[in-house]
C-alpha positions in Angstrom: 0.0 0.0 0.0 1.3 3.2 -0.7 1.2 6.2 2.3 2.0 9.6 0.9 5.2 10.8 2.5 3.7 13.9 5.3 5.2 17.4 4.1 7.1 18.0 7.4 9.0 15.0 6.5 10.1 15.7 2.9 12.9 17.8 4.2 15.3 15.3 5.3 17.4 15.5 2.3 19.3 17.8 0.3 21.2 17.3 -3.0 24.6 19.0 -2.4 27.8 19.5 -5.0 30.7 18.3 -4.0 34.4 17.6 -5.7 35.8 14.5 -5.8 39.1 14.2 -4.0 40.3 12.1 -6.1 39.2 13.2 -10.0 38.4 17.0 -9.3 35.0 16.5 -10.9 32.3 18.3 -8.9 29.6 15.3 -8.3 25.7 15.6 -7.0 25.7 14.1 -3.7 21.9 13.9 -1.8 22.5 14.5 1.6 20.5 13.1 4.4 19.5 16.0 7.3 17.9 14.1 9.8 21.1 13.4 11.6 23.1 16.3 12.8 26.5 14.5 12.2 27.2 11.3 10.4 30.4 10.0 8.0 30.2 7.7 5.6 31.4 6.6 2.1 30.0 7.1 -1.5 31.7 6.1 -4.7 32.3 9.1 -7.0 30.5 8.5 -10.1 33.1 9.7 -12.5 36.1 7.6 -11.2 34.4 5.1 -8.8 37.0 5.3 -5.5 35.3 6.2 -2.5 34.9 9.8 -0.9 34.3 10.0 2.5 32.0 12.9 3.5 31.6 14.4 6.7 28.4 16.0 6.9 26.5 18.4 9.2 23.5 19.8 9.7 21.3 21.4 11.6 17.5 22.8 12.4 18.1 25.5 9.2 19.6 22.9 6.8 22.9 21.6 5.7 25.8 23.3 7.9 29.1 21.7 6.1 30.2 18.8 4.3 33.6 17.4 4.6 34.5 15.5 1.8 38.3 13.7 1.6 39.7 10.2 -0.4 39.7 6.9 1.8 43.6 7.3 2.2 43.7 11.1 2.9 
């Protein structure tokens, strides 16, 4: 059954632009705001290694994102 998402709740992500540590290319990441501060590890889709992104945010939206290669 499908349950229409509630519009309070259709803010918890953001798509951000980042650059990959490792290619330069600036890549469209989505970010997810419902927790304040979280790490973790997408593949760029240009070069495919991984970029870890540090991300924050807060009650007005995405803060800062960190974004560095997996041996930086």
């Amino acid at each position: 059954m499908f349950r229409k998402t509630p519009t309070h709740m259709q803010q918890y992500t953001e798509p951000a632009i980042v650059d990959c540590p490792c290619c330069g290319e600036a890549v469209e990441v989505l970010v997810d705001l419902s927790v304040p501060l979280q790490e973790y590890t997408e593949d760029c889709p240009v070069c495919c290694r991984p970029m870890i992104l540090k991300v924050t945010s807060g009650e007005s939206g995405l803060a800062g994102i960190e974004v560095r290669g997996e041996n930086d």
